[in-house]
Structure formats: C-alpha cells, structure tokens
C-alpha positions in Angstrom: -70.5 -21.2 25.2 -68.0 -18.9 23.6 -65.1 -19.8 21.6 -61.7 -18.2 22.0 -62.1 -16.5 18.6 -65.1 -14.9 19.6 -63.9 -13.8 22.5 -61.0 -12.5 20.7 -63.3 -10.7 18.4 -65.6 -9.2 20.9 -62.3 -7.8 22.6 -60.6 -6.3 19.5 -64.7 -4.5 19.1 -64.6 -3.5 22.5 -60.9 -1.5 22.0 -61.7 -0.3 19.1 -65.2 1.2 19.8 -63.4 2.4 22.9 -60.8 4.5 20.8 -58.0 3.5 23.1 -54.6 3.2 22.1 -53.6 -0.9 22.2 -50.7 -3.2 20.7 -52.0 -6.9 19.8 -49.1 -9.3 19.9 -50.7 -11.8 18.9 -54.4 -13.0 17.9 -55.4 -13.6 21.6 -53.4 -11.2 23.3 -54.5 -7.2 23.5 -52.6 -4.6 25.4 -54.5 -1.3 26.1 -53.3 2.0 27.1 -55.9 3.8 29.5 -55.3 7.0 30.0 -56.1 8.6 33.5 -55.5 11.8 34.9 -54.1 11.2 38.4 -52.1 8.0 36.9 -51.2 9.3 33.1 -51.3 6.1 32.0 -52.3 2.4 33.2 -51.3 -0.3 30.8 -53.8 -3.4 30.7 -53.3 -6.6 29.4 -56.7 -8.4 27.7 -55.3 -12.1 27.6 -57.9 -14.5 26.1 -57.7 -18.3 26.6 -58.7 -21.7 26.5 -61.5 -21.3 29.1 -61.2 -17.6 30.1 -60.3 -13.7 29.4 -57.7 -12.6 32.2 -57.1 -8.9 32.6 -53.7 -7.8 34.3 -52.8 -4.1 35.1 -50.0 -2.6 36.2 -50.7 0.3 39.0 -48.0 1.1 41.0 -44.1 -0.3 42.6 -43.8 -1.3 45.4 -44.7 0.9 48.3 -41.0 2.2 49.6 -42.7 2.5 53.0 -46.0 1.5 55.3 -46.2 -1.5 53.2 -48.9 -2.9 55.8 -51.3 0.3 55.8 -50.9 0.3 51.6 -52.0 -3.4 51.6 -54.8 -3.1 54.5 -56.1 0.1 52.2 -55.9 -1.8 49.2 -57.7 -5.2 50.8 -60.6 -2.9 52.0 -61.1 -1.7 48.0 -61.4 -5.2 46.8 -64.9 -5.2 48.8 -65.5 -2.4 46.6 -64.4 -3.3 43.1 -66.2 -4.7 39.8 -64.6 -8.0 37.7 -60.5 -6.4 39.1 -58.9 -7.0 42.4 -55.7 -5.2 43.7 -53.3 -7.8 44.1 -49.4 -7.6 44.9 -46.8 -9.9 43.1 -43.6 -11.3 44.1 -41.7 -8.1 44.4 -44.5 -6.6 46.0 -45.7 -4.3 43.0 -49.6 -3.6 42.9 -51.8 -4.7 40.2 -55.3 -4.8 39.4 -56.4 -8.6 38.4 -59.1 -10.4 36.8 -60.3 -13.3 35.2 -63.9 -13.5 33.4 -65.6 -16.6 31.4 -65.5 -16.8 27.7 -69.1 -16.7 27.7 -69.0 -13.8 29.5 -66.6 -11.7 26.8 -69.0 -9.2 25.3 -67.7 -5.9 24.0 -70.3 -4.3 26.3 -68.8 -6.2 29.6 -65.4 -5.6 28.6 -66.4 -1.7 28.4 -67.5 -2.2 31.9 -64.2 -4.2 32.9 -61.9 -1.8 30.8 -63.5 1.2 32.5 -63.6 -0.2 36.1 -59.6 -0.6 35.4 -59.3 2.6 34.9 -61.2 3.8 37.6 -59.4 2.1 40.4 -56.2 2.4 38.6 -56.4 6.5 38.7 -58.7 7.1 41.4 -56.7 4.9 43.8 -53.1 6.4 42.7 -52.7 9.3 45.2 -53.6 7.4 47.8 -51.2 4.5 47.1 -48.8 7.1 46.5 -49.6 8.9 50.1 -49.3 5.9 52.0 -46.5 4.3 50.3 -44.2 6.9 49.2 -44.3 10.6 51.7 -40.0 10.5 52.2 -39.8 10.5 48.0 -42.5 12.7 47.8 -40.7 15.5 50.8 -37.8 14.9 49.4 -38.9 15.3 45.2 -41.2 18.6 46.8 -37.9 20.0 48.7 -35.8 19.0 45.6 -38.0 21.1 42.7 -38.8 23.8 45.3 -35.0 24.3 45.7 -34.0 25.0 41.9 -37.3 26.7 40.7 -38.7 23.8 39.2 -42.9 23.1 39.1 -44.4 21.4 41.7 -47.2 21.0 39.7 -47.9 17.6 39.3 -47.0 17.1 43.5 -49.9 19.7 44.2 -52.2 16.8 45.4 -49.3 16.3 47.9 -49.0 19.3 49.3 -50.0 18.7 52.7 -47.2 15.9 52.8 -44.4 18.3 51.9 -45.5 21.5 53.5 -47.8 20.7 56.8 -48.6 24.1 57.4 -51.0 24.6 54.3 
C-alpha cells in the first residue's frame, strides 16, 4: 500500500517528466496546465489524500442552451472514458472527475490519467460548445463578420453561423 508521500512523489515525477506547466500549493496538492488545441487550455487539479489521488478538471460553463442534449451527450461519453467522468456541479458547469487508489499513483498511470484529461477535455470542446452555445456562437460570428475582425478561431462553427456552407 502506498503512502500519501509517495504518491505525492510519483505525481510531482509524473508532471515533471510530462514537461507541463503546474503550480503546487502545497506538498499534496498539484495543479497542471494541459494545453489542447480545440480547448487552449484545461486546468487539472492532482489532489492526493489520506486514502486516494482525486483529479478535478474544469471543461466548460454551463451550457447557455439544450442543457438536456449537452448532458445526454456527455452521459453517453462516460461509457467511453478512462479513470475521468464528465460530471456537472451545482451551477451546472462541466468537469471531468476522478478518483484513483494510492496504490494505484504511479507516474506511468498518472501519464495515462493526465493524457485521457486532456483528450476528453479538447476533443469533446466543440461539441459541448455546439450543443450548448449556437445563439453566442451566431451572434459572436455576426458580431466579428460585421467590423472585419477574424473568425478564425469560430471556423469549426461555421456551419452554425452561415448554413449555406
């Protein structure tokens, strides 16, 4: 059985063989930046305690609209998905979730765990966006489109702000 301090260690290997940026507020406590390309960005938290490692991440607000298609899609993921689960909190925001045994805290599994964060993170974060958010995205497309500005990042979107293309 694993202690907390070697769980801890194993963790701070596993970031750092990783190379991503992370903060550690304290001994137990890592938080990792995991950069994606559809999502920039997905912040994890690496929590290590008594008993167990729990892994938070944020991955999107809450859906402005179709909140029940948004949840249905992300319930039908979680048959899919390695050591994480979508889950929604108590202002409806989605996160990825997880809890693992000390014994099983290796830097090798947490490569795996930090990985399939990132994964589901960026590979689900168009279509959480899609579902959830068309008006903002119509009205952000008709917005840029209207003073010049790039539309760059929206180009996965297109079909939601200009049907005929």
């Amino acid at each position: 059985m694993s202690s907390a301090r070697e769980a801890a260690a194993a963790t701070l290997q596993a970031v750092l063989a990783d190379g991503f940026e992370f903060e550690r507020p304290d001994p137990y406590h890592f938080v990792v930046v995991l950069p994606g390309e559809r999502k920039q960005r997905t912040t994890c938290s690496l929590l290590v305690g008594e008993h167990g490692l729990s892994v938070n991440a944020f991955v999107a607000r809450h859906p402005d609209e179709s909140h029940a298609a948004v949840h249905a899609w992300l319930l039908e993921r979680n048959l899919r998905t390695y050591a994480v689960s979508f889950a929604v909190d108590h202002l409806g925001d989605i996160y990825l979730a997880g809890r693992l045994p000390l014994s099983a805290v290796t830097a090798d599994e947490l490569d795996r765990v930090l990985g399939a964060v990132l994964e589901y993170a960026d590979g689900s974060f168009n279509t959480i966006l899609e579902l959830g958010f068309p008006s903002a995205i119509r009205r952000e497309w008709a917005w840029r489109t209207s003073r010049g500005e790039s539309t760059a990042n929206l180009t996965a979107f297109r079909h939601l702000a200009d049907p005929d293309t």
